[in-house]
C-alpha positions as CSV (number, residue, x, y, z in Angstrom):
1,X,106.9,120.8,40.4
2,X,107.3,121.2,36.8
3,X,111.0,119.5,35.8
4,X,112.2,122.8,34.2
5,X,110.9,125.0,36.7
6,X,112.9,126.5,38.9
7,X,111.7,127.9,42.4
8,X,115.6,129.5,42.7
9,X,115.3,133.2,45.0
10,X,116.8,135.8,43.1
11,X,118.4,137.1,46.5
12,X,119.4,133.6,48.1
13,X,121.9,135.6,50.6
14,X,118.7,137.1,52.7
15,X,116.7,133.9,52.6
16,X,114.0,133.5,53.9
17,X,112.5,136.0,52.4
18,X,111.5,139.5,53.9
19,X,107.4,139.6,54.2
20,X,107.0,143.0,53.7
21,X,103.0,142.8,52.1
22,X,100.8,145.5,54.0
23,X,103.8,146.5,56.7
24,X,104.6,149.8,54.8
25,X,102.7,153.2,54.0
26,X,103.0,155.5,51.4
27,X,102.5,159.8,52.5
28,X,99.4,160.4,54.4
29,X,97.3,163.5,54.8
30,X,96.4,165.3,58.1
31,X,93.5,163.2,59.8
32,X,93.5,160.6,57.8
33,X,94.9,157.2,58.4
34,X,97.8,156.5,56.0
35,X,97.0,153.7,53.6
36,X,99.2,150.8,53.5
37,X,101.3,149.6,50.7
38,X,99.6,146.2,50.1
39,X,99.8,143.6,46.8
40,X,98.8,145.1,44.0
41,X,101.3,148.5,45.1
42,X,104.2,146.1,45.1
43,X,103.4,144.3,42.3
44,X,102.3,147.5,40.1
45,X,105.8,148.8,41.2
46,X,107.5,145.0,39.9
47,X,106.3,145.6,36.6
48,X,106.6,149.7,36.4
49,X,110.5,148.9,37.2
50,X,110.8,146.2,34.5
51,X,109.3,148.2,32.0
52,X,111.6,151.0,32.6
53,X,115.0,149.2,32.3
54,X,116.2,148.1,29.1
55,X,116.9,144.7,29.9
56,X,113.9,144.1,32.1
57,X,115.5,143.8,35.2
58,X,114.4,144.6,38.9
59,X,116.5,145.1,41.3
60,X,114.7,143.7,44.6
61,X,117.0,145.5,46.9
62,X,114.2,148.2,46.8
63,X,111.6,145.9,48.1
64,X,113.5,144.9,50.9
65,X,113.1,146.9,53.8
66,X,109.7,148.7,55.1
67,X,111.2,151.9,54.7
68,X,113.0,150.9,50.8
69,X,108.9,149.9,50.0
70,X,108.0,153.3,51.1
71,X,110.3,155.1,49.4
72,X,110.0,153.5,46.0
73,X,106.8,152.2,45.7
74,X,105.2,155.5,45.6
75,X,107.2,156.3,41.8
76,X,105.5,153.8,40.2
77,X,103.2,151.8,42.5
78,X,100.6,154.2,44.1
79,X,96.9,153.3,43.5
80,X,96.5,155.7,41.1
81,X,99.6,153.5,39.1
82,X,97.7,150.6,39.3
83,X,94.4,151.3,38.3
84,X,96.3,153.6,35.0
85,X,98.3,149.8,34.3
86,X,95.1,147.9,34.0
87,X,93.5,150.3,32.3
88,X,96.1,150.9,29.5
89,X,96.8,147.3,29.4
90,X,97.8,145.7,25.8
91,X,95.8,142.7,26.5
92,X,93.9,140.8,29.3
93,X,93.1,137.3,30.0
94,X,90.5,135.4,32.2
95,X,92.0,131.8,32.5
96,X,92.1,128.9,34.5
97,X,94.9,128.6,36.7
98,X,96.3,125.9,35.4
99,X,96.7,127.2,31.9
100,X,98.9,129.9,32.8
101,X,102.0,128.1,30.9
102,X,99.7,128.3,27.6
103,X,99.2,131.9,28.4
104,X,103.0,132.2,28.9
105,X,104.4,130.3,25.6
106,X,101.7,133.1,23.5
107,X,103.5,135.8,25.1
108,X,107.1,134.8,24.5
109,X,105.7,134.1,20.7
110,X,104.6,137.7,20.6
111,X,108.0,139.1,21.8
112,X,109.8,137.3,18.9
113,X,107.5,138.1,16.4
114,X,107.6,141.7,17.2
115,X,111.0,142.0,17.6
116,X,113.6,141.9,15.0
117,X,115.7,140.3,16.5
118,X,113.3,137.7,18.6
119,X,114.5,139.3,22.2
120,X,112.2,141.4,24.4
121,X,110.7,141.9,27.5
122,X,107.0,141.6,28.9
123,X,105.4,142.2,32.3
124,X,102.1,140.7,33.0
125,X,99.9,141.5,36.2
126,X,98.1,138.4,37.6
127,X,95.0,139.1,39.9
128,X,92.5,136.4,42.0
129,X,89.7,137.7,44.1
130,X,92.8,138.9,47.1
131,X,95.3,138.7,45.8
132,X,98.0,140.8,43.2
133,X,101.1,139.0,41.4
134,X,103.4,140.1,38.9
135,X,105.6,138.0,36.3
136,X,108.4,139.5,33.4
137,X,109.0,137.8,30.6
138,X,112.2,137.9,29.1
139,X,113.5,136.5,25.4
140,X,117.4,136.1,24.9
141,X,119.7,135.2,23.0
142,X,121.6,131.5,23.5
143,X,124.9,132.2,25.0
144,X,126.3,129.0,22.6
145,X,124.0,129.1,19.9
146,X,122.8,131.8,18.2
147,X,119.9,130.0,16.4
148,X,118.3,129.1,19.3
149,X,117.1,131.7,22.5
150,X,116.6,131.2,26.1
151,X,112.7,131.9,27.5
152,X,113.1,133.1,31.2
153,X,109.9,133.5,33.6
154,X,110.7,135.5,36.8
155,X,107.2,135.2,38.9
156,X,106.9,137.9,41.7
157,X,104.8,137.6,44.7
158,X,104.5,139.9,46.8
159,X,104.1,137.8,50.2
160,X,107.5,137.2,49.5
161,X,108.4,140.8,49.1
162,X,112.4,140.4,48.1
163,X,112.6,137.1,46.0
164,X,111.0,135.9,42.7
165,X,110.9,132.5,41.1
166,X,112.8,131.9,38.0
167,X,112.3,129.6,35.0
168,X,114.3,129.3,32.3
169,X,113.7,127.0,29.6
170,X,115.4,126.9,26.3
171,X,111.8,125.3,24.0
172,X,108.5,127.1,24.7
173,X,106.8,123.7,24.3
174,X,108.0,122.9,27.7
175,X,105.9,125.6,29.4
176,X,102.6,123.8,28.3
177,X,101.8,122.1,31.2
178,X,102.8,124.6,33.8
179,X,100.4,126.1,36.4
180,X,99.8,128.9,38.8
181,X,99.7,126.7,41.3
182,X,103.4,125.6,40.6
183,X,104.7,128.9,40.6
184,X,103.2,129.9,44.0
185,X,103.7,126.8,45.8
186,X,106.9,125.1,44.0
187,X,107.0,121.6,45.2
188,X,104.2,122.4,47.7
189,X,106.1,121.2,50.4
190,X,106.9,124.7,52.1
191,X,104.5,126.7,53.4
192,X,101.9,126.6,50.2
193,X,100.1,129.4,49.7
194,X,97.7,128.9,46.7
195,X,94.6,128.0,48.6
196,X,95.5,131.0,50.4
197,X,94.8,133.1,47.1
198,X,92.3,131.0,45.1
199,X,89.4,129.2,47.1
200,X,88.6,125.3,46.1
201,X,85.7,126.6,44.0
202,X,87.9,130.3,42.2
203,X,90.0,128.3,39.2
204,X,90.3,131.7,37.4
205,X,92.8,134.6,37.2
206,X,92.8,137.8,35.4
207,X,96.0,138.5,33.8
208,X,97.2,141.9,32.3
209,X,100.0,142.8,29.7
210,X,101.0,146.5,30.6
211,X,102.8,148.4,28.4
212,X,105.1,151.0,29.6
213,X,103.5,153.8,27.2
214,X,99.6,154.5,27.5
215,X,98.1,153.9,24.4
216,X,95.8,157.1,23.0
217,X,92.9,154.6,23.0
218,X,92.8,151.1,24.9
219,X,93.2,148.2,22.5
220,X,90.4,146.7,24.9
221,X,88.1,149.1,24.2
222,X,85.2,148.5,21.7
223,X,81.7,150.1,21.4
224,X,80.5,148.8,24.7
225,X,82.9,149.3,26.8
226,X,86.0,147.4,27.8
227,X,86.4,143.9,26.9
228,X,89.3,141.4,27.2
229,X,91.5,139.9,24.6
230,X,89.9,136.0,25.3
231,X,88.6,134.1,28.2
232,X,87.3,130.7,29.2
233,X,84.0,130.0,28.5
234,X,82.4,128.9,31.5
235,X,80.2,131.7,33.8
236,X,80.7,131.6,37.6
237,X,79.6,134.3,40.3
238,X,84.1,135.0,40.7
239,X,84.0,135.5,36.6
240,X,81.4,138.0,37.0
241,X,83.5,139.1,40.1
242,X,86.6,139.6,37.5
243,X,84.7,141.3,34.9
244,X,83.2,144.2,37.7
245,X,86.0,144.6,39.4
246,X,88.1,145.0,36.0
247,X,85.2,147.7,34.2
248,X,85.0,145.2,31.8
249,X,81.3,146.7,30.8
250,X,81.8,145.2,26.8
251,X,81.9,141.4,28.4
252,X,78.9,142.0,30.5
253,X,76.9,143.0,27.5
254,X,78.1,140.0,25.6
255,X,76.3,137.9,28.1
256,X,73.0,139.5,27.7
257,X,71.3,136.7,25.5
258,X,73.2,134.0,27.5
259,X,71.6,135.5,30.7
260,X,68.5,135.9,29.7
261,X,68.4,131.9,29.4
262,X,69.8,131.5,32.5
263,X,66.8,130.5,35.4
264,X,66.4,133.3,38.2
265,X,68.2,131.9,40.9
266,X,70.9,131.3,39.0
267,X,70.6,135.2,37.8
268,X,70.4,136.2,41.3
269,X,73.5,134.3,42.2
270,X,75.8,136.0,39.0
271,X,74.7,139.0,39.9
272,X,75.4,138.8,44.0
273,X,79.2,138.0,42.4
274,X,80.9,137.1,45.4
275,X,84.0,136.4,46.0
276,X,85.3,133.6,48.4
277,X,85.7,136.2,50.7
278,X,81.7,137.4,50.4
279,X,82.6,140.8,48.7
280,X,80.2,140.9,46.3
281,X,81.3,142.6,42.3
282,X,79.0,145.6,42.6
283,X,81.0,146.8,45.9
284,X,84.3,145.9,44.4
285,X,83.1,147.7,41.0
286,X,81.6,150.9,43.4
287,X,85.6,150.8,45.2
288,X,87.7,150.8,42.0
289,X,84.9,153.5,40.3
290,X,84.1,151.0,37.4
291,X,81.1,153.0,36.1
292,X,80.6,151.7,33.0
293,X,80.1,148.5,34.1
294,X,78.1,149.6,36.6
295,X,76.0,150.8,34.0
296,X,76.0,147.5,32.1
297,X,74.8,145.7,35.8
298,X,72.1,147.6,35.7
299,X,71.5,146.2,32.0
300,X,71.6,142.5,33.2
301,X,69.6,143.1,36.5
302,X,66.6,144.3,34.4
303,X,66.5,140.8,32.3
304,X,65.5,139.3,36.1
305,X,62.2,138.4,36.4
306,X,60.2,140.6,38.3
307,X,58.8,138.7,41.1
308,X,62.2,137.2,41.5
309,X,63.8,140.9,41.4
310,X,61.3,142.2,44.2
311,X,63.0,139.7,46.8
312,X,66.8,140.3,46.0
313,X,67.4,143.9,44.3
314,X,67.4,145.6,48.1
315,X,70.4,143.0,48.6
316,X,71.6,143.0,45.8
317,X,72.3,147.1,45.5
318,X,73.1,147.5,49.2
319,X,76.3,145.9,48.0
320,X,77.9,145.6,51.7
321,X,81.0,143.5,52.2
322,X,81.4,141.0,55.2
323,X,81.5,144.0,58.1
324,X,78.7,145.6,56.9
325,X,80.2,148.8,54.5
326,X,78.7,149.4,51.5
327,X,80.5,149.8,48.4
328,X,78.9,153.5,47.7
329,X,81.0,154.5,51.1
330,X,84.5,153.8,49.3
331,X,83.5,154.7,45.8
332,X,82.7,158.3,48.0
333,X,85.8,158.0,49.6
334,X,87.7,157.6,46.8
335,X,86.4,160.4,45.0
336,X,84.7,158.1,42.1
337,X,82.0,160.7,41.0
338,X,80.8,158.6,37.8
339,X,80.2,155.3,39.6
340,X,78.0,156.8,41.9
341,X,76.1,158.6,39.3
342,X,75.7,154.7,38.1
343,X,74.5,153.5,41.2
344,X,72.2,156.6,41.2
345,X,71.2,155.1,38.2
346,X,70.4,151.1,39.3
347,X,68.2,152.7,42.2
348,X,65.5,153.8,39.9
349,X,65.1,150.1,39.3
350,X,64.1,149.5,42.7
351,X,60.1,149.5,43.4
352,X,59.4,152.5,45.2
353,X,57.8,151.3,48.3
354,X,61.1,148.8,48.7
355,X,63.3,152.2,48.2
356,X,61.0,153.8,50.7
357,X,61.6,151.6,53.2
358,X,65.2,150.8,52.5
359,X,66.8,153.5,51.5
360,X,68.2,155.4,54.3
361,X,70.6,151.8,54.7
362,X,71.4,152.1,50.8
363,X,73.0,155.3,51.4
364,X,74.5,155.2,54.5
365,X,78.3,156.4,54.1
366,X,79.7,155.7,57.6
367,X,82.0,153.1,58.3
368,X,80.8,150.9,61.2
369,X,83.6,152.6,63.3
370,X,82.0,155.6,62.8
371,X,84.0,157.3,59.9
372,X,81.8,159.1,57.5
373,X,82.9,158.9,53.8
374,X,81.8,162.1,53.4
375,X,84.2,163.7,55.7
376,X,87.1,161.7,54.1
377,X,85.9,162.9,50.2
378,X,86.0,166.2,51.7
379,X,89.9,166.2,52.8
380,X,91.0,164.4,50.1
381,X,89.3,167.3,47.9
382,X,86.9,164.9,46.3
383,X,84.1,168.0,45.4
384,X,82.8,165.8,42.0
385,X,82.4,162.5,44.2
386,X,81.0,164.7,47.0
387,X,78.1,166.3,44.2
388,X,77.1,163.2,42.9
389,X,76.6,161.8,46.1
390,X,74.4,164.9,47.0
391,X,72.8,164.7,43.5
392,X,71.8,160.9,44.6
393,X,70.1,161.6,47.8
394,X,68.7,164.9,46.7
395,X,66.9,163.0,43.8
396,X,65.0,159.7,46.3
397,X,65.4,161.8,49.4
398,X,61.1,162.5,49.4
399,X,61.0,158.8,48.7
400,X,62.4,157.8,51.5
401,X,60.4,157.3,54.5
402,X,62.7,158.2,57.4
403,X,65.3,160.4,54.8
404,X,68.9,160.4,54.5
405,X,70.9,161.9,57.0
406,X,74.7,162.1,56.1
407,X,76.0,165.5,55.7
């Protein structure tokens, strides 16, 4: 543990700490299992609650009880929430792990440069390959000196549904060497849970700075698509992971020339993307409905050579997580019309006879429980997800050799 941080709960009188993660539901609709308020809810809900009082503060009352989570968390914390707090983000960050304290000391500089009087607030959202955090960032003023302020870190973790870890520290130079790690695990004597998050091999996050207004135009948008403030250098199958699961389509082209030196199997591998968890980014990118980067997939999986291509691109587009659903069946599901024109899109890359004989399993839309996507996007109202589909199997359907049989 860091000397100046400290793992203090911010409700000691209910310690331990309620574990709450995935045990609530927010409103369901007739015939339809209810989803269940899980991470990235609670944490979306962290930061929609800082943002919305003056001083930054949460009260964790809310978060305490299964039936407090589902009460509040659907104001600010639905899915709908989070995937608007990504989007509208001020920046985002791909770093290693144990450079979050540099991350942090940038931040609290911004707040006092944009701040007349050197105090604010900022709420970042921190995401691995499973998992959501939040943290708030707070600048005030010295109670005995007023030339000097007070940096305080609260770190929220949603495993730990009622508490947050506090650091205060009264120099920025001291949060230099902190880490992640450090944060999640404190002395790493009780009950750790970082390897629990990040596998030995996943040293990255993805951190977001949300603003509480949405901007008219993303500051992370540029001519390609969305692109992040600054990341580490190095390329990994979990970076590419990040950068499809985040829409980040303007990174992915920036890696064009860079890919193109790259030898096949190491092509192949990027572009399988899996997480520790073997959730590969094209069905985590077909989930969240990231169509443009999709789209700039499609870009890199051309640049593979071809008799490299012929061997993989069946796998490769199938994009089916560990029990066997593909990523087309949520990106149906959830009503994500432009993604699935964008996987409509990749197919035309594969060689016809592999489409012929693989394309029935491409588009299958039933859950291996039986639950067909298409059913789902029809309660849920999802007409523009239900067309594209259609639109997809309507346009290889006489390529196929056995058809598609879904509706």
């Amino acid at each position: 543990m860091a000397q100046n941080l400290m793992t203090t709960c911010s409700k000691k009188h209910t310690y331990p700490p309620a574990r709450l993660n995935g045990q609530a539901t927010f409103p369901g609709v007739p015939g339809i299992q209810r989803e269940y308020i899980e991470c990235r809810h609670l944490a979306a809900q962290y930061i929609y609650d800082s943002l919305h009082n003056e001083a930054g503060k949460v009260d964790l009352s809310h978060f305490s009880s299964v039936n407090q989570i589902a009460q509040h968390v659907k104001t600010g914390g639905t899915e709908a929430d989070c995937e608007k707090m990504l989007r509208d983000a001020q920046e985002a960050y791909l770093i290693k792990t144990d450079d979050l304290g540099k991350l942090l000391k940038d931040q609290f500089q911004q707040i006092e440069n944009e701040s007349q009087n050197g105090a604010g607030v900022r709420s970042l959202m921190v995401t691995s390959t499973n998992h959501a955090m939040a943290i708030r960032l707070r600048v005030k003023q010295h109670p005995q000196d007023v030339q000097k302020k007070i940096y305080v870190v609260k770190f929220y973790d949603p495993n730990f549904t009622d508490t947050t870890v506090r650091c205060e520290v009264d120099n920025i130079d001291k949060l230099n060497t902190q880490t992640l790690r450090q944060y999640i695990d404190g002395d790493g004597q009780h009950d750790p849970h970082y390897q629990r998050y990040f596998d030995s091999y996943e040293d990255c996050v993805m951190v977001h700075v949300c603003s509480r207004q949405a901007p008219e135009q993303s500051p992370l948008q540029i001519s390609q698509g969305m692109a992040l403030t600054c990341r580490y250098e190095e390329l990994s199958p979990i970076v590419m992971w990040h950068l499809l699961r985040n829409n980040l389509a303007g990174e992915l082209v920036k890696l064009f020339e860079k890919f193109t030196r790259l030898d096949a199997a190491r092509q192949v591998k990027l572009l399988a993307a899996k997480s520790p968890i073997k959730i590969p980014g094209l069905f985590i990118a077909l989930e969240c409905g990231c169509a443009e980067a999709i789209r700039a997939y499609g870009t890199l999986l051309k640049q593979v050579p071809e008799k490299t291509l012929v061997w993989h691109i069946i796998t490769l587009l199938k994009a089916k997580g560990p029990d066997g659903t593909s990523g087309l069946y949520f990106a149906l599901q959830n009503g994500h019309a432009e993604a699935i024109q964008a996987y409509g899109e990749l197919l035309r890359l594969v060689p016809e006879e592999a489409l012929a004989y693989s394309l029935a399993d491409m588009l299958k839309v039933k859950h291996k429980y039986g639950v067909s996507a298409l059913d789902v996007a029809r309660r849920l109202g999802h007409d523009k997800a239900i067309q594209a589909y259609e639109a997809v199997v309507d346009e290889f359907c006489g390529v196929a050799a056995n058809g598609v049989s879904q509706k």
